[in-house]
C-alpha distance (Angstrom), angle and dihedral (degrees) to the residues before:
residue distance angle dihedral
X1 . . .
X2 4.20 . .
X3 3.94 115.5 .
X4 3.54 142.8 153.2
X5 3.46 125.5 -112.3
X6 4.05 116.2 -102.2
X7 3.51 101.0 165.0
X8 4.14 98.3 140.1
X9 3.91 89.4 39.2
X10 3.57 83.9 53.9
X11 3.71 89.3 63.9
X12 3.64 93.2 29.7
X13 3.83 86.9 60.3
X14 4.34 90.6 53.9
X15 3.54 84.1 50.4
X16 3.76 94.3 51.5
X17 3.96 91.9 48.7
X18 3.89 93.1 45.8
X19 3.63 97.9 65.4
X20 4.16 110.9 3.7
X21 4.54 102.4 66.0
X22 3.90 98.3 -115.8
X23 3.84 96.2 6.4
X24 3.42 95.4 -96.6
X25 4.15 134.6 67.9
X26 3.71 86.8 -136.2
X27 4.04 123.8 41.8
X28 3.88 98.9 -143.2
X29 3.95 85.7 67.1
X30 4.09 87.5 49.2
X31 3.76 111.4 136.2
X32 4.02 86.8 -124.5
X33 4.11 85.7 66.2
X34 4.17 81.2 68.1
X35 3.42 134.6 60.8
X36 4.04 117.2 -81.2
X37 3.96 97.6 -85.0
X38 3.58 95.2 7.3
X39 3.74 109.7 93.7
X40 3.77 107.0 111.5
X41 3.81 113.8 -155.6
X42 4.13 106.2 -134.8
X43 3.93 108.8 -123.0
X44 4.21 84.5 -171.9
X45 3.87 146.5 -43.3
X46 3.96 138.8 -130.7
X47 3.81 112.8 -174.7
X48 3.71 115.0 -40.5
X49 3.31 90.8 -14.2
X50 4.45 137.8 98.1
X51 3.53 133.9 173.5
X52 3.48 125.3 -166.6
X53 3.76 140.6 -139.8
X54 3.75 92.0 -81.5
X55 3.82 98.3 49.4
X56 3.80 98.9 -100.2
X57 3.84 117.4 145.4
X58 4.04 124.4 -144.7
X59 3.69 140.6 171.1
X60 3.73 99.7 -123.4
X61 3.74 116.2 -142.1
X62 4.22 115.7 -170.3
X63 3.82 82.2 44.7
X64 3.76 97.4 -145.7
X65 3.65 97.9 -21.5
X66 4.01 86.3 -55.0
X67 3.31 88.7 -44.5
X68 4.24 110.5 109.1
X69 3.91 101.0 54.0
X70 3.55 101.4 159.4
X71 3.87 87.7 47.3
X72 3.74 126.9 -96.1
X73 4.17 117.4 -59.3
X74 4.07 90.6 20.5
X75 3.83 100.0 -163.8
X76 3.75 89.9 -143.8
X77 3.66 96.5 53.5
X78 3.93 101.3 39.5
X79 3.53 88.3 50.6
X80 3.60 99.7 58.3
X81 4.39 87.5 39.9
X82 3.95 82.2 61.2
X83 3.43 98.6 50.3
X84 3.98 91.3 52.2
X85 4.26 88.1 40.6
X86 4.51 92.0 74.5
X87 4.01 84.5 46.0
X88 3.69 103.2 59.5
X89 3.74 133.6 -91.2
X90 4.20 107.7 -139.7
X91 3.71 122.4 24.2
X92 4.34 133.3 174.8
X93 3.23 86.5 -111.7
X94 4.54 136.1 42.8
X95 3.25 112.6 -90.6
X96 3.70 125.1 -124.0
X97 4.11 88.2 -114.5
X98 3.89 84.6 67.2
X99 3.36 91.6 61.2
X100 3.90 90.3 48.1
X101 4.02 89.2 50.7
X102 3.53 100.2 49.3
X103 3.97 81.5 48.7
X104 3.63 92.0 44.6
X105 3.87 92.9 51.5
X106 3.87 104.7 35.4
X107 4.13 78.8 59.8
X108 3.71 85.2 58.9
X109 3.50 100.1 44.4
X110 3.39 102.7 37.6
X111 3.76 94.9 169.0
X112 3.92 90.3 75.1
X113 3.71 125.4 65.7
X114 3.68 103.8 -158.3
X115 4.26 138.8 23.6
X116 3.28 141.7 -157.6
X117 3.91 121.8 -168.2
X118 3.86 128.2 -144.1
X119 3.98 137.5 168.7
X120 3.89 97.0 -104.8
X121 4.05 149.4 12.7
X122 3.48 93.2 -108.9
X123 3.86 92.4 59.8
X124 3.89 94.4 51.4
X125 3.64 90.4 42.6
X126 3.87 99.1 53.6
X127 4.20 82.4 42.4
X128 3.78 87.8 53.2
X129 3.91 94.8 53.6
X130 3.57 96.2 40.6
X131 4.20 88.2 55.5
X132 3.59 89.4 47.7
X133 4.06 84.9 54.1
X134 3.98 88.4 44.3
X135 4.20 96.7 53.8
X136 4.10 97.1 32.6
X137 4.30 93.8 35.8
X138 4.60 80.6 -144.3
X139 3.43 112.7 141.3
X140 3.94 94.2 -152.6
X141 4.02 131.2 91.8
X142 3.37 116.8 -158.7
X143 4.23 111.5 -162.7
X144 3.62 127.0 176.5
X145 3.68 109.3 -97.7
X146 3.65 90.3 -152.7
X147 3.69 93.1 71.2
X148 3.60 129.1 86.6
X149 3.79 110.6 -141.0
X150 3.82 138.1 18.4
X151 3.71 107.8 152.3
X152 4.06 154.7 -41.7
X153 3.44 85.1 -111.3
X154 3.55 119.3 104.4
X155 3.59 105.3 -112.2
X156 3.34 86.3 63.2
X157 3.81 97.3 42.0
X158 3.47 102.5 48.0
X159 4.04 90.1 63.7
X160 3.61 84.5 61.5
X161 4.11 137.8 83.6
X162 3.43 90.3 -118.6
X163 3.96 96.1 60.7
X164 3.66 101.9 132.0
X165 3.82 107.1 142.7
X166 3.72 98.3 33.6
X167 3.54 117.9 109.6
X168 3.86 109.1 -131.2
X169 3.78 95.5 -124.6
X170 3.64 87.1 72.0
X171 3.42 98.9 33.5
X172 3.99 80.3 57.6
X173 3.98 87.6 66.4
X174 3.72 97.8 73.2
X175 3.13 129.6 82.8
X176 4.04 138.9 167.7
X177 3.81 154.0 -132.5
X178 3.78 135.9 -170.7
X179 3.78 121.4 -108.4
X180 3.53 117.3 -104.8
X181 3.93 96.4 10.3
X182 4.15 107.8 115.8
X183 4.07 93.2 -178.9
X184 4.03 89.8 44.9
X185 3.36 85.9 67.9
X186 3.28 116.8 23.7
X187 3.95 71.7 64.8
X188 3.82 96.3 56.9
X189 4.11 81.6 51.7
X190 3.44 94.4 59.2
X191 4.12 102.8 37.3
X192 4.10 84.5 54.7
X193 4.29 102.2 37.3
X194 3.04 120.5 -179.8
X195 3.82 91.2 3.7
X196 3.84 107.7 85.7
X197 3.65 111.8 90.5
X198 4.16 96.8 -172.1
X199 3.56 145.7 -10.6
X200 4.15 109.5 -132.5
X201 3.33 124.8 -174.7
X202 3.95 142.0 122.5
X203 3.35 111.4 -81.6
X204 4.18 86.8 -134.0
X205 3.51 145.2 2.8
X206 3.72 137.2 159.0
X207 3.96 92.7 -19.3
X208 4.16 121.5 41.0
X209 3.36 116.6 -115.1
X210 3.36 115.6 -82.9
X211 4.33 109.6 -101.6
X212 4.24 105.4 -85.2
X213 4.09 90.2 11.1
X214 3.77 101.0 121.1
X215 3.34 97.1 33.0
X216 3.70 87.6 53.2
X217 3.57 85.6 57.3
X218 3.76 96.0 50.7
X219 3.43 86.3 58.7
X220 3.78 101.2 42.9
X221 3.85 81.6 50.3
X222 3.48 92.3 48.6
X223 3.85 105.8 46.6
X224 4.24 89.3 45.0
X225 3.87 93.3 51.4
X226 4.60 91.1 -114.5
X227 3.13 124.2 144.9
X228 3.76 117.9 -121.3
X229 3.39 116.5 -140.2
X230 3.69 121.1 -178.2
X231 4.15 117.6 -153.7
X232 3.79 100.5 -142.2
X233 4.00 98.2 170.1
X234 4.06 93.5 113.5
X235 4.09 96.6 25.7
X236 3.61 96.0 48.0
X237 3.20 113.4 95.5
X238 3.88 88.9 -8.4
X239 3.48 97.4 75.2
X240 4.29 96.8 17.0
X241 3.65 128.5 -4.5
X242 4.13 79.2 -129.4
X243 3.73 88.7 55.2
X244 4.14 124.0 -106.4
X245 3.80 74.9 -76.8
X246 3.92 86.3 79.7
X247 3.79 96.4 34.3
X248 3.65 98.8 58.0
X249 4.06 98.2 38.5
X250 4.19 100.3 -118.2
X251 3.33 122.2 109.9
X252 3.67 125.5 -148.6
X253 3.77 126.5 -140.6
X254 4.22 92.0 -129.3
X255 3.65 122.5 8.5
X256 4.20 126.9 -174.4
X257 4.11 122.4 -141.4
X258 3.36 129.5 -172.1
X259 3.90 140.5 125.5
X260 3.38 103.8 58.0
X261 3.30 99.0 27.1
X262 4.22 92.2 90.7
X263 3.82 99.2 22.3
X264 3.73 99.4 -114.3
X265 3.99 91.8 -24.2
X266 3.71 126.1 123.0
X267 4.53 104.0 -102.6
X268 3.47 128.1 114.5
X269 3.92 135.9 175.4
X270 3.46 144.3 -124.6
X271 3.62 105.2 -170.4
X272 4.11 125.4 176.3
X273 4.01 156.7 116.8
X274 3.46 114.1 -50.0
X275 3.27 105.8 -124.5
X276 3.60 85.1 64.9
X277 3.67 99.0 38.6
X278 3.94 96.8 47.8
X279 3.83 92.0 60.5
X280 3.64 83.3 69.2
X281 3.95 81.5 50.8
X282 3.98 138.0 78.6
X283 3.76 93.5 -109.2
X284 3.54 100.8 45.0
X285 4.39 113.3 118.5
X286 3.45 114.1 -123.2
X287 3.98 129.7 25.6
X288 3.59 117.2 -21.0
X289 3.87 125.4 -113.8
X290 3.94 119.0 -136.9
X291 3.80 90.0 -136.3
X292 3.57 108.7 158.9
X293 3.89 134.3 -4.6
X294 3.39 117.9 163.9
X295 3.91 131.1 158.9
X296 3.63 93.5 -152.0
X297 3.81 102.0 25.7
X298 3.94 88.0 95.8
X299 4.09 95.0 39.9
X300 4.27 103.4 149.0
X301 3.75 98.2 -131.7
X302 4.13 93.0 60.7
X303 4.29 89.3 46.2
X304 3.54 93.5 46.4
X305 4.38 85.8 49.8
X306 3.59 93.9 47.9
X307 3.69 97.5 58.1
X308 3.94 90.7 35.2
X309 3.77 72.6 61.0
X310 3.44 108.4 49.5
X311 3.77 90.6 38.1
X312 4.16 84.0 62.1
X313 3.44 91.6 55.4
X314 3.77 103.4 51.6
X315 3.90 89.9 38.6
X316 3.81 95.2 44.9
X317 3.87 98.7 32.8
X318 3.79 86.1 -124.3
X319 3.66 104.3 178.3
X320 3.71 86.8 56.8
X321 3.75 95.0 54.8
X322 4.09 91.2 52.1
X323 3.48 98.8 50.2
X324 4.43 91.2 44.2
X325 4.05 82.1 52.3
X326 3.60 96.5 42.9
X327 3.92 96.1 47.2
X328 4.21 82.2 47.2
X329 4.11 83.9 59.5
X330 3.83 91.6 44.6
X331 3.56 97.6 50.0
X332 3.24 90.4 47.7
X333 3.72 104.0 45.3
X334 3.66 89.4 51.2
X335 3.44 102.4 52.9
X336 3.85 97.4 47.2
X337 4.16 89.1 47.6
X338 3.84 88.3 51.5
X339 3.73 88.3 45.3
X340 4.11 96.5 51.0
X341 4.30 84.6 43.1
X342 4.20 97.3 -102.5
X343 3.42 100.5 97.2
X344 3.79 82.0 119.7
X345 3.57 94.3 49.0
X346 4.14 107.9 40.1
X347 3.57 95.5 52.3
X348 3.72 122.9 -179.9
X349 4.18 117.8 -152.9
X350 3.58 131.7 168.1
X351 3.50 139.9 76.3
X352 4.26 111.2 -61.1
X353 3.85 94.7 -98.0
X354 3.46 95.7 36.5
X355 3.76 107.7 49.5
X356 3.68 136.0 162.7
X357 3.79 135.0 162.6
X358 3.80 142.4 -145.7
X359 3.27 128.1 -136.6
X360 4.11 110.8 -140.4
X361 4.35 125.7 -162.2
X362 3.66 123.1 -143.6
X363 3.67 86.9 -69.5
X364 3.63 92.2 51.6
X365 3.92 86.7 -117.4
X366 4.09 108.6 142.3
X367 4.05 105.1 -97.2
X368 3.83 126.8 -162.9
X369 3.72 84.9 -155.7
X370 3.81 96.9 54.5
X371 3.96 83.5 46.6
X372 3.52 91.4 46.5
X373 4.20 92.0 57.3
X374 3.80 89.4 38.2
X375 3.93 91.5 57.5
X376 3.57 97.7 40.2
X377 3.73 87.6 55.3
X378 3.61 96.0 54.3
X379 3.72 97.1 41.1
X380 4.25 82.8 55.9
X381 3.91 81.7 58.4
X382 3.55 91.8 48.2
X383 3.47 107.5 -107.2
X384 3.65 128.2 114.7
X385 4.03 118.9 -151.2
X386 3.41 121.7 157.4
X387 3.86 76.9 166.8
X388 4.16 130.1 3.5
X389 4.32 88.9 -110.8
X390 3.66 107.4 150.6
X391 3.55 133.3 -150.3
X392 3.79 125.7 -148.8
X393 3.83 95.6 -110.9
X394 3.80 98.0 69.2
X395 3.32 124.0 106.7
X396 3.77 135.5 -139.6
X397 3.57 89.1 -113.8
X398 3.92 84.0 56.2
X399 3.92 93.2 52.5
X400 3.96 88.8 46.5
X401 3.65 90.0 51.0
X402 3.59 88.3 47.5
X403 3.70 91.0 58.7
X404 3.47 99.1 47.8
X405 3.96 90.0 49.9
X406 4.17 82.7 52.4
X407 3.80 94.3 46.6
X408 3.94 89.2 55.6
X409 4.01 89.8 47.1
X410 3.74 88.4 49.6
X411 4.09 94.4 49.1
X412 4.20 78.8 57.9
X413 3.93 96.1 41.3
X414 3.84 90.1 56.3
X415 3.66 89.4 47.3
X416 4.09 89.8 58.4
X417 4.13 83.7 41.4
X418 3.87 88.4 66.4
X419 3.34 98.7 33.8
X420 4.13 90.4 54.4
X421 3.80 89.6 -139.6
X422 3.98 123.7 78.1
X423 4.24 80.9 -176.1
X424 4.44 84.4 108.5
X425 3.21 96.5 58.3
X426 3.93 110.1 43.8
X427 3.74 106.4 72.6
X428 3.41 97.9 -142.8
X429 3.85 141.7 -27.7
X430 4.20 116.0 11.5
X431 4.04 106.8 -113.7
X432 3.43 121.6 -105.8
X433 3.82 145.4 -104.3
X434 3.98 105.8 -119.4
X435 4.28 89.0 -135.1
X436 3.48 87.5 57.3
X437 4.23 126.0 136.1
């Protein structure tokens, strides 16, 4: 069986798990997400590009968990983060550039009136929920259990299998609703009245919306006196620079950014009407919410990237060039699994710039094995893609390498197919689910 040689990430990786809980600050870049021995540790990145510790080059799809989507070491943005760096990064007091951020963004999202900036989604998320408490005085959170991710914190967490830690009483507090499903929930509404402080949720995912579904849920949210909150950390930008929020024509009451927002730098948003948003405030009526207070949420470097970000993608009609690459990758993956006899079986969903695949048994059932053999294939051709997210610095020779790299891995995949075991071809332990016991 082909591999590359990872020798110093090897050690690298004992290194990582001696001192760092899980080896990794973030569990979607786990080593158990790779294959057994296969978990290159990145030494740095220029575009689409990393190299690890070891030398090895890859295109790097997910950039940054979603994060990097002009590419890694974006000229534009670095430049204007070095120009802030000789000025100071934290002061006693805001800065003017905070002012010029909140400007910048609130021109960008024009369907919110007032922002508040923090280091991570999770932060702006929990901040969100706890408004929504604030304005409505409900106790309950109602989250859309088709959705992956929400937050560390444990509102969140404690709707999860992995809720160790989280007392049950507030575990008790959340409850869900499918995607897409308008009586589902408006029956959740009505079996906890008067109880539901907000309905959060991203506005889209792998599947669009179905035609009336949001604004079926601004309504819903709207005749039972919820807050809608919209979780825009993959769709903005992704799908609109304004957020899917702008794209599909409903406009939530609170919305969270983040990820792309500062191209692989640490800024999120909380983003909203004010009525809402000045309760967290000093001129808000009424008692005060303690929305957000973070030393670093404000730090210069991570303002000045966001709106060297958002600048990009007006100038450079961004969004645009993601999904034109990412329907390039999809055309291409298709054809060449239909062409090796698993176009049934490598399956690619998702909107163009935001793509990811499953990976489907005999049975068509998803498999961690079969995704185990498909990623250790690609990472052999040097790519790594735990998903098929693009960034705006590939190429098109990049996407056509890509699809070469996949037509190899999909000569091997039908191999496993017809043998009825993919058990050959994984080297070692299938990868992992990240909600996993």
């Amino acid at each position: 069986m082909s591999t590359v040689e990872l020798s110093r990430s090897a050690l690298a990786n004992e290194r990582l798990h001696a001192l760092i809980p899980g080896g990794a600050h973030t569990y979607a870049k786990g080593d158990d997400q790779y294959p057994e021995a296969m978990a290159p540790v990145i030494s740095h990145g220029r575009g689409a590009q990393v190299w690890d510790v070891d030398g090895n080059r890859y295109l790097e799809y997910g950039s940054g968990l979603r994060s990097v989507s002009l590419g890694h070491a974006h000229p534009g943005v670095t430049e204007a983060v070095r120009r802030e760096l000789d000025r100071g990064s934290n002061f006693v007091r805001p800065s003017i550039i905070e002012v010029r951020a909140a400007e910048r963004f609130l021109s960008t999202v024009p369907t919110a009136d007032m922002v508040k900036f923090a280091k991570n989604g999770s932060d702006v998320t929990t901040a969100a929920v706890r408004l929504a408490r604030a304005a409505t005085g409900r106790p309950l959170v109602a989250i859309c259990r088709d959705h992956p991710f929400f937050s560390t914190d444990d509102w969140f967490i404690g709707s999860t299998v992995l809720c160790s830690g989280v007392p049950k009483a507030v575990s008790e507090l959340t409850v869900s609703f499918p995607y897409g499903d308008l009586p589902a929930t408006e029956e959740l509404l009505s079996a906890h009245e008067g109880r539901i402080a907000c309905l959060i949720l991203e506005p889209a995912t792998q599947r669009e919306p179905p035609p009336g579904y949001l604004a079926g849920l601004r309504s819903l949210a709207d005749r039972y006196g919820c807050v809608l909150i919209f979780d825009e950390m993959i769709t903005g930008f992704r799908w609109s620079e304004a957020g899917a929020q702008s794209l599909y024509g409903v406009v939530p009451d609170l919305s969270t950014f983040g990820k792309a927002l500062g191209n692989g730098f640490a800024v999120s948003a909380l983003a909203g009407k004010r009525e809402l948003m000045e309760q967290g405030g000093l001129r808000g009526r009424g008692e005060r919410v303690f929305l957000l207070s973070t030393t670093h949420g404000a730090e210069t470097h991570s303002l000045a990237a966001a709106m060297a970000v958002q600048q990009t993608y007006v100038e450079e009609a961004i969004t645009a060039r993601l999904h034109a690459l990412g329907q390039r990758l999809a055309d291409g993956v298709r054809q060449v699994a239909a062409e090796a006899g698993v176009g049934d079986h490598v399956v690619v969903r998702g909107r163009p710039s935001n793509l990811v695949f499953a990976t489907l048994d005999e049975q068509l059932r998803p498999s961690q094995q079969y995704r185990t053999l498909f990623l250790r294939q690609l990472l052999t051709g040097g790519v790594i893609g735990p998903s098929f997210v693009v960034s705006s610095a590939f190429t098109h020779a990049d996407i056509d390498h890509t699809v070469d790299v996949v037509a190899e891995a999909c000569v091997v995949y039908r191999k496993a197919l017809d043998a009825g075991d993919p058990g050959p071809w994984l080297g070692g332990r299938p990868v992992r689910p990240v909600f996993s016991r």
